[in-house]
C-alpha positions as CSV (number, residue, x, y, z in Angstrom):
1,X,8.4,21.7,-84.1
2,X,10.2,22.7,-87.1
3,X,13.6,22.2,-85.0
4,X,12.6,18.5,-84.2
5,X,11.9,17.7,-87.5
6,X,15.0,19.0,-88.9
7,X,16.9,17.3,-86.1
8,X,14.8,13.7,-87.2
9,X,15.8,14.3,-90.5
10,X,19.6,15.2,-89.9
11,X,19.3,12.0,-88.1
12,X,17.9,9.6,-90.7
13,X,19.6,11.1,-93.7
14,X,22.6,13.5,-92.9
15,X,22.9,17.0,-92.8
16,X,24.1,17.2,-96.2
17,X,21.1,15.7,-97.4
18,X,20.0,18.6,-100.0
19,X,23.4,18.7,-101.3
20,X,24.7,17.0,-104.7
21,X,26.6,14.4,-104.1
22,X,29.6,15.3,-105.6
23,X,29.7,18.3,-103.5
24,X,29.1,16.7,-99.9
25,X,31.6,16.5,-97.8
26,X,33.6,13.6,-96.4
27,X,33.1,12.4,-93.3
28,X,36.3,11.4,-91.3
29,X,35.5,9.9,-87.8
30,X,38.2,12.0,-86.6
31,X,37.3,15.5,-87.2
32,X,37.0,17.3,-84.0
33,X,33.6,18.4,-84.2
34,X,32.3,14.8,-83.8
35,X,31.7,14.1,-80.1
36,X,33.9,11.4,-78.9
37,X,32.2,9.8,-76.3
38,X,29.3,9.5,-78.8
39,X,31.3,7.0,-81.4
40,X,32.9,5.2,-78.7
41,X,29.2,4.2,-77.1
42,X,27.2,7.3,-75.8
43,X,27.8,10.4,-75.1
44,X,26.9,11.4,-71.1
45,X,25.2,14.5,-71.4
46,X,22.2,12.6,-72.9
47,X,21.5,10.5,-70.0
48,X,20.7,13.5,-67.4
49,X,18.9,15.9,-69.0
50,X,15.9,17.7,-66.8
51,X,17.8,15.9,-63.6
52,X,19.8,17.5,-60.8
53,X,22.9,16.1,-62.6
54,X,22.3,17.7,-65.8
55,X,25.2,17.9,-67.9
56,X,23.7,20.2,-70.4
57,X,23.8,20.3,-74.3
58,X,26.9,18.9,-75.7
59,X,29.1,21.0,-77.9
60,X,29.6,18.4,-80.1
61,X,27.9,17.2,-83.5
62,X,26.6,13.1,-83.0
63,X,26.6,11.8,-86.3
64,X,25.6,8.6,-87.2
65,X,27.7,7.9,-90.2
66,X,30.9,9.0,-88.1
67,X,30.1,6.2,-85.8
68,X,30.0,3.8,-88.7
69,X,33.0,4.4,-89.9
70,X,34.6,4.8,-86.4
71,X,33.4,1.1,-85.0
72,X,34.5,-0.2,-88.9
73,X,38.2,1.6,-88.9
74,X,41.2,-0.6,-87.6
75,X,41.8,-0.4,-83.9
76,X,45.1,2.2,-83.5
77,X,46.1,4.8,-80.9
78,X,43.6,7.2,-81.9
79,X,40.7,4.9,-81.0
80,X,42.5,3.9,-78.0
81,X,42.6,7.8,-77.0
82,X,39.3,8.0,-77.7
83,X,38.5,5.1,-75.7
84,X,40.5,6.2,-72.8
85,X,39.1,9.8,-72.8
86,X,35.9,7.9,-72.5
87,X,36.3,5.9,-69.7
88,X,37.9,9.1,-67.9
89,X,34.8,11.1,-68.6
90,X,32.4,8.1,-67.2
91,X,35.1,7.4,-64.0
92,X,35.0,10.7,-62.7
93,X,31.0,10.8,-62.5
94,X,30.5,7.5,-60.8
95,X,33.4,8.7,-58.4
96,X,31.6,12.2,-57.6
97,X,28.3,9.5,-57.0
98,X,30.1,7.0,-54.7
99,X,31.4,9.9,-53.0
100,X,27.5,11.2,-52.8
101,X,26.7,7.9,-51.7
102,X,29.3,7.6,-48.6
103,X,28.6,11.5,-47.7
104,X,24.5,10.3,-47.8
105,X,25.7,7.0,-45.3
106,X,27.6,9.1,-43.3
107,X,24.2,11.2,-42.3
108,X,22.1,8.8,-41.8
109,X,24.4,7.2,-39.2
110,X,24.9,10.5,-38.0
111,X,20.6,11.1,-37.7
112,X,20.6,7.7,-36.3
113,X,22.6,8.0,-33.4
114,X,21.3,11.4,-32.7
115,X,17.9,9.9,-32.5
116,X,19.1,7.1,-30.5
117,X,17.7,4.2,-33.2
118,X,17.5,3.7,-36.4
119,X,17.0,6.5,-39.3
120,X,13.8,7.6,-39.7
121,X,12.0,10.1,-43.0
122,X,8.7,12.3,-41.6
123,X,5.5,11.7,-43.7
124,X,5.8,14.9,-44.9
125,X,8.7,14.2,-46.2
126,X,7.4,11.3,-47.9
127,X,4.5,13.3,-49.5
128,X,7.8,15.8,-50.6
129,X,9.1,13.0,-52.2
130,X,5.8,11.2,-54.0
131,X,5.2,14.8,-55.4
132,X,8.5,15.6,-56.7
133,X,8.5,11.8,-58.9
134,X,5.6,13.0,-60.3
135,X,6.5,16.3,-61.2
136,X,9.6,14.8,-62.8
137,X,7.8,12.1,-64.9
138,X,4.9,14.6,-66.3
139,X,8.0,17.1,-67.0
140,X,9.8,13.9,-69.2
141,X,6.0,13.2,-71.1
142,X,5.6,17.4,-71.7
143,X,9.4,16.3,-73.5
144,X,8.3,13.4,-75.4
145,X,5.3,15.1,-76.3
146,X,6.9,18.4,-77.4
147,X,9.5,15.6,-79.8
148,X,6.2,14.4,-81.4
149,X,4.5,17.6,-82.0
150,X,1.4,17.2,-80.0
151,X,1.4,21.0,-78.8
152,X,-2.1,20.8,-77.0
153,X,-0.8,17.5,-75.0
154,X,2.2,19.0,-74.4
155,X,0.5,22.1,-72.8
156,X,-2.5,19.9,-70.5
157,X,0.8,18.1,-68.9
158,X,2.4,21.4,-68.1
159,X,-1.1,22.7,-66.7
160,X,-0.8,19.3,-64.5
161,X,2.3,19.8,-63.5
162,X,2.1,23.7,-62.4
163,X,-1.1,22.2,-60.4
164,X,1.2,19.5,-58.3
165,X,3.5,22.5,-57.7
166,X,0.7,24.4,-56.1
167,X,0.2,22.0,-54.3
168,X,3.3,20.8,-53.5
169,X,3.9,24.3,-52.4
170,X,0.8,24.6,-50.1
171,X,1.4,21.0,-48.2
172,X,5.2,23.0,-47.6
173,X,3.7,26.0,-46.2
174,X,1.5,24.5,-44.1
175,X,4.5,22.1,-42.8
176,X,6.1,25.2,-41.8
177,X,3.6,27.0,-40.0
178,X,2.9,23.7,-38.2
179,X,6.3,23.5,-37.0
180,X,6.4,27.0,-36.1
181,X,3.3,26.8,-33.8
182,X,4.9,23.2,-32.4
183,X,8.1,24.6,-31.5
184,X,6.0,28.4,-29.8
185,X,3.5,26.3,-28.0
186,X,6.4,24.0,-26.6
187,X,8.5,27.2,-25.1
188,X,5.2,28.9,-23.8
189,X,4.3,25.4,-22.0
190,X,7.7,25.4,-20.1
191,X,5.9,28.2,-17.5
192,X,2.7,27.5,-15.4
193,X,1.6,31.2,-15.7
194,X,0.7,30.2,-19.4
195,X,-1.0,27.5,-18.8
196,X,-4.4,28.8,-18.6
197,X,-3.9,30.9,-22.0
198,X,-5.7,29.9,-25.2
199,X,-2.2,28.3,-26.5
200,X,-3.0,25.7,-23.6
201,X,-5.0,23.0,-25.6
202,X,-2.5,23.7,-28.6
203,X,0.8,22.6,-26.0
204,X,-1.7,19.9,-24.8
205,X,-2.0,18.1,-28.4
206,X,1.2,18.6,-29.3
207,X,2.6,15.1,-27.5
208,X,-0.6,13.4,-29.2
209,X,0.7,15.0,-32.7
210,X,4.3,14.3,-32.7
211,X,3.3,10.4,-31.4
212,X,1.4,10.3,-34.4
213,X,3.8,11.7,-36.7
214,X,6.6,9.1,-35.2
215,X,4.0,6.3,-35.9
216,X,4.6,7.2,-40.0
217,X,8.2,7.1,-39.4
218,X,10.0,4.9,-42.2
219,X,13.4,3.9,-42.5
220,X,16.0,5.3,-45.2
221,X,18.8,3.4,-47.4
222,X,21.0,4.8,-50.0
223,X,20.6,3.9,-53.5
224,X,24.0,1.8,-54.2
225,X,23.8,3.2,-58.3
226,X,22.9,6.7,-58.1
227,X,23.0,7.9,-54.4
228,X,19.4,9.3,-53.8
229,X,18.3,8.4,-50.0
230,X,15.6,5.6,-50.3
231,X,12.1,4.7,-47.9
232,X,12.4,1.0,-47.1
233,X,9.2,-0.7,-47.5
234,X,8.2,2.2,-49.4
235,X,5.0,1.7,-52.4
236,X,6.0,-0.2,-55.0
237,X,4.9,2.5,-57.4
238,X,7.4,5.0,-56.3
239,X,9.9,2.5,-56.2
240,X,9.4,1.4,-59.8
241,X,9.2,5.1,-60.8
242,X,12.8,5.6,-59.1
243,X,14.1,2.9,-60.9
244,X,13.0,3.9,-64.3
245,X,14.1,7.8,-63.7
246,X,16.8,9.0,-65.7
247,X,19.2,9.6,-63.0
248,X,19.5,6.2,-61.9
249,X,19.4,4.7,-64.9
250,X,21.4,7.1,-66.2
251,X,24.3,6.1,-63.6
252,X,23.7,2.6,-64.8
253,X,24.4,2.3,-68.0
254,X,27.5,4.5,-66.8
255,X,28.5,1.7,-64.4
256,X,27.8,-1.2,-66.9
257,X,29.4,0.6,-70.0
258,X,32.7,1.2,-67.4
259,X,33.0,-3.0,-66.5
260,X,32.2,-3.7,-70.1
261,X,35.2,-1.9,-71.3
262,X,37.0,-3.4,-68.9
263,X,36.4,-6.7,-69.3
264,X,37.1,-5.8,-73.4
265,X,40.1,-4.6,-72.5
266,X,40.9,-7.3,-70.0
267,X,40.3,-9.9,-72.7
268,X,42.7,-7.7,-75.2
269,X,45.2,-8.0,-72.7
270,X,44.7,-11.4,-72.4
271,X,44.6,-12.2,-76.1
272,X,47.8,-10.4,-76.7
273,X,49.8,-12.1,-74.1
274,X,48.5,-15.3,-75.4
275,X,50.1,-14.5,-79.1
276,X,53.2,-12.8,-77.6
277,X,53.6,-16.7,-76.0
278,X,52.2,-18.2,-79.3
279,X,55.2,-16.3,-80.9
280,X,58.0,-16.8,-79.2
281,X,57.6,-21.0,-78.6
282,X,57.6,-20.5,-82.3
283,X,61.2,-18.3,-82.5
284,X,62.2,-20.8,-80.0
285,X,61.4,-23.8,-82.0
286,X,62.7,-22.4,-84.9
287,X,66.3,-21.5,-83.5
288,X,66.1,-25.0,-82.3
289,X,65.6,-27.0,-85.5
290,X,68.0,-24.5,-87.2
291,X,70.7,-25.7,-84.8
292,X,69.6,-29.1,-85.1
293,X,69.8,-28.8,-88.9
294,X,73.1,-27.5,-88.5
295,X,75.0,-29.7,-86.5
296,X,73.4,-32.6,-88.8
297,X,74.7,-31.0,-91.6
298,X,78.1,-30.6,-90.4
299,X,78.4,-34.3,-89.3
300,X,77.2,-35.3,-92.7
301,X,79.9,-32.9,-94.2
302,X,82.4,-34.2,-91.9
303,X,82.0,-37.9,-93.2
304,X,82.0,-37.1,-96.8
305,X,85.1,-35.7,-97.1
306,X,88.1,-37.3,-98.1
307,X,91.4,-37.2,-96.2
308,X,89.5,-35.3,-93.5
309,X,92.2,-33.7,-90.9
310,X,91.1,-34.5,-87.3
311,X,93.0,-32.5,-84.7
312,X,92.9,-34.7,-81.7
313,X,94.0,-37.4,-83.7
314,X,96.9,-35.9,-85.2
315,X,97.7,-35.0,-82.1
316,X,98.0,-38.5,-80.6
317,X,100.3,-39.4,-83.6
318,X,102.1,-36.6,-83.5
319,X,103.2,-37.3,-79.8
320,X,103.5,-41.4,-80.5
321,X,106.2,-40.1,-83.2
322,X,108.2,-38.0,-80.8
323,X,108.2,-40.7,-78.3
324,X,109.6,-43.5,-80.8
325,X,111.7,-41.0,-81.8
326,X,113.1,-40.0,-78.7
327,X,113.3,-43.7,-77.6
328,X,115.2,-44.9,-81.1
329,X,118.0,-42.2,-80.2
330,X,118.7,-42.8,-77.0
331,X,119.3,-46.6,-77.9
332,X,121.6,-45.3,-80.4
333,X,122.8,-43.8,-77.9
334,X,123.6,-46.6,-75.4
335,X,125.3,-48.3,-78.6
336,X,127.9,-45.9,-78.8
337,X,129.1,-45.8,-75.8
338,X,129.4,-49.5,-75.5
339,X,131.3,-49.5,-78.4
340,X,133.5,-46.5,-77.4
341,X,134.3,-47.9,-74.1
342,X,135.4,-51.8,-75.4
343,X,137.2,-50.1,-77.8
């Protein structure tokens, strides 16, 4: 008791809450000995405890305050780490389950062609089952009872709960002695010598009791979100308790926490392609106006200045030069030699 309420108190105020203040240490988010999976949304080995999956205590200090200041720091490589680390831890359990879950499919095809219809769960085995929910949920109140410090409620539940185990145990002892004298009395019954000994009106019942039993037959699915083998049609009270038990709703807030990141991640993704686009329209608008502004700029240049040398033009009047040139000599030319030759 004294544990819890140190535990409620480390909780609500910190465990440096006796220290002065200028003495308390500062919390970094990124210390090791916070529990990683506990800033980033929940840490796993809370969800299964007292279940077949039970992770056990984490090693790990869960400090509220480091949360805070985790979910408030600037998104960088270290919260992606932590993120990723995260969403390794949660992928590997839901693939053990699925794996449960097509091993669980796989038998019951198997038990269904081996009994040449569909799959099928014994009575007893439904009395197995309605026993073992409710030892599970008075073992979860003796928990929540031991957290508030009610010792004398805490200690009728576990009195119940050793009293459904008796029983329990009895109904499975009786089960097996059942079968034990079902399968003798079937062997003995195979010879007519026997027929006439006491075990005779035993074999004689036997068809009578195994009809019966088939007529409380009930057919099994597999839970799609933890695994656990299912009656069809079974009472709603059982089905309600399976629901609310911490191993399937354990595996769900796995499964939804999983697609939520996702979907965070997709939209990052999606965000920072859209800016990356956003970006470079703008680079290409701007390396467009620049050589717009440019070329205007030179063409204004161009027609201010005085005198301005044009190379093509020069060009034509340079060759229009050479040609009258060339043609003025050669006249000359003709002149001579006219005159030469009347001479």
């Amino acid at each position: 008791m004294v544990d819890t309420a140190r535990a409620l108190l480390d909780e609500l105020m910190g465990r440096n809450r006796d220290l002065d203040p200028a003495s308390k240490k500062q919390v970094n988010w990124d210390d090791p000995e916070y529990c990683q999976y506990y800033l980033v949304n929940f840490c796993p080995h809370d969800l299964f405890v007292n279940t077949k999956v039970d992770l056990g205590p984490c090693p790990k200090r869960h400090d509220d305050e480091a949360k805070r200041m985790y979910q408030k720091a600037r998104t960088g490589a270290r919260k992606r780490q932590y993120e990723d680390d995260f969403l390794k831890f949660c992928n590997d359990m839901i693939y053990e389950v699925d794996r449960k879950k097509q091993k669980g499919r796989e038998r019951l095809l198997l038990m269904s062609k081996g009994e040449g219809g569909p799959t099928y769960v014994s009575k007893f085995q439904e009395q197995l089952n309605n026993f073992n929910a409710r030892i599970k949920k008075l073992l979860s109140e003796v928990e929540e009872a031991g957290n508030r410090g009610d010792v004398d409620q805490a200690q009728d539940l576990m009195a119940l709960c050793e009293q459904l185990k008796s029983e329990k145990d009895a109904i499975v002892k009786a089960h097996d002695s059942n079968s034990g004298l079902l399968t003798s009395t079937k062997a003995t019954a195979s010879t007519s010598a026997e027929n006439s000994s006491p075990t005779h009106s035993v074999t004689s019942n036997a068809p009578s009791w195994t009809a019966e039993l088939s007529t409380q037959e009930k057919k099994m699915e597999v839970c799609e979100v933890c695994g656990a083998l299912l009656i069809i049609g079974d009472a709603q009270q059982r089905i309600e308790d399976h629901f609310s038990g911490r191993q399937h709703l354990g595996y769900s807030r796995l499964r939804n926490a999983v697609e939520e990141m996702r979907t965070m991640r997709q939209k990052e993704r999606e965000e920072e392609e859209r800016q990356r686009e956003e970006e470079w329209n703008k680079i290409n608008k701007y390396r467009k106006d620049r050589d717009r502004l440019r070329n205007e700029k030179a063409r204004e240049d161009h027609k201010r200045r005085p005198g301005t040398y044009d190379r093509n033009s020069d060009r034509r009047n340079r060759g229009k030069s050479y040609r009258d040139t060339d043609s003025r000599s050669s006249e000359s030319h003709r002149r001579s030699q006219t005159r030469d030759r009347y001479k």
